[in-house]
N, C-alpha and C positions, 0 to 999 in steps of 0.2 A: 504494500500500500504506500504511496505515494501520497502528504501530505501538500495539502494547494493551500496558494491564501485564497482566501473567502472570497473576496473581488473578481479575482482569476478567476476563480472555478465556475463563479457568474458569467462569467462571456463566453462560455459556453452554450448557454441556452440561446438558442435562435430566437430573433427577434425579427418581425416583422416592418419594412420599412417606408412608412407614410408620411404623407406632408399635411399637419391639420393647419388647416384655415379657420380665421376668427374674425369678428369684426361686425360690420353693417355696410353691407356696399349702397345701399340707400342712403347713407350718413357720408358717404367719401373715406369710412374707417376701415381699413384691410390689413391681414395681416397673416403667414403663412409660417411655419416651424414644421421641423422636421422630428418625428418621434419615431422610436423604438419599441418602446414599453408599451402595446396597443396590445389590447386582444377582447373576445369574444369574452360575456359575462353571462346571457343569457340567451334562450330560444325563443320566449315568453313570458313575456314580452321581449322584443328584438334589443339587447342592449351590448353593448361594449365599453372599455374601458381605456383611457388616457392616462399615463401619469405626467404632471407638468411641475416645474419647479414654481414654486410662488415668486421667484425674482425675474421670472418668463413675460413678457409683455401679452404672450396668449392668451396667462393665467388672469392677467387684469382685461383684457377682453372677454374672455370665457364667464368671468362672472359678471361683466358690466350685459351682456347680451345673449347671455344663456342658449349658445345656438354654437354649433361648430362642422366643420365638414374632416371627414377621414376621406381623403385622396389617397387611393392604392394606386403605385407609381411604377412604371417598368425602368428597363436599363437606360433609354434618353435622357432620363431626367436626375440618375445618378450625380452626376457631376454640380450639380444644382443644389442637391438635396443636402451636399455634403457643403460646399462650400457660400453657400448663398442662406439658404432655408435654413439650414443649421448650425450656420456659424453670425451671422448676424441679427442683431435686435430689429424688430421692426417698431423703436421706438426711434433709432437711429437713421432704418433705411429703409426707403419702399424697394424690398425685396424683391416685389413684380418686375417693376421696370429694371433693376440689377441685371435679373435673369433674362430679363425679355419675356416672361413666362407670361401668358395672358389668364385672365379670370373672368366672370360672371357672376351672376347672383347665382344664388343656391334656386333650385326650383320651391322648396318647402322652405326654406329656410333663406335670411337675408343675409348671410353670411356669403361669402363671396368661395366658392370652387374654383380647381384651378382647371384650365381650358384643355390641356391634354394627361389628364389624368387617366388611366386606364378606365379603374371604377369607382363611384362617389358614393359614399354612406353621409345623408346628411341626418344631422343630430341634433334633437334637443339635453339641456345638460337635464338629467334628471335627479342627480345627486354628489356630492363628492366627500371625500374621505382624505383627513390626514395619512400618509403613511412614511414617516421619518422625516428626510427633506424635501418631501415629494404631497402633491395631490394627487390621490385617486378619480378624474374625472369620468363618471360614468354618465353615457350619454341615451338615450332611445332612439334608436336608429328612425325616421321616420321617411325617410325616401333611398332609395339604391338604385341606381342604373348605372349600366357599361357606356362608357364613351368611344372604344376601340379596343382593340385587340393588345396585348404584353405582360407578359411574366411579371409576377410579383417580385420583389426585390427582398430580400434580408439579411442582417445585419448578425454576423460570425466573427466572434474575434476580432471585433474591431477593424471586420472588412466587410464589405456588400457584396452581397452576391444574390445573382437572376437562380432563379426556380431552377432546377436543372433536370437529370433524369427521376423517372418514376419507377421507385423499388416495391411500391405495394400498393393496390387499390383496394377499397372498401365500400361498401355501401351503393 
């Protein structure tokens, strides 16, 4: 047996890799972050879950507008997610125009989507949770459609990587 530190032994678990958008695009307020820590919380009702730091400019959108969108992202927009989406405030930068990446309003939601996202879950917040130095943002899925065709992206070890081969189906 082989002793890991705690942290290490965490990037191990594959994380999936999305860019949540926040804001009011009827208000001219957008704002887009790249997260890890996303997953599935419920069937029924349809919910998922966000963790966000409270010093995250999302985190003070997320609660001024209680609405958010999960943009599930393929390989084009790798290079974006990391350097753009997730390395800058959007207190600092309109991250959009950085990227050149384009958005929309959300269809259920006034939150702004991003325009070539794979597939959009748009969310109301329905609850959240301390957990350490993190919020638990759980949301209610309330609208989903494909925009196009790309592999989901996730986050290994402190690398990204596209979907790749399939070792087992189910269901």
């Amino acid at each position: 047996m082989e002793e890991l530190d705690v942290v290490e032994a965490m990037r191990e678990i594959p994380h999936p890799v999305v860019i949540i958008t926040s804001g009011n695009v009827d208000e001219g307020i957008v704002n887009a972050m790249t997260a890890a820590w996303v997953s599935r919380v419920s069937w029924n009702p349809p919910l998922i879950m966000v963790s966000v730091s409270p010093k995250r400019y999302t985190w003070e959108l997320l609660n001024r507008y209680r609405e958010f969108g999960v943009n599930i992202i393929s390989s084009d927009l790798a290079r974006d997610a990391v350097e753009v989406f997730g390395s800058l405030s959007g207190r600092d930068y309109d991250k959009f125009r950085l990227s050149g990446r384009g958005f929309r309003r959300g269809v259920s939601i006034k939150a702004p989507v991003l325009s070539d996202a794979t597939v959009i879950l748009e969310c109301v917040v329905e609850d959240t949770v301390k957990a350490g130095d993190h919020y638990i943002v759980v949301g209610r899925v309330v609208k989903a459609y494909r925009l196009r065709d790309g592999e989901p992206l996730v986050l290994l070890r402190g690398t990204i990587h596209s979907i790749g081969e399939e070792v087992y189906s189910y269901g």
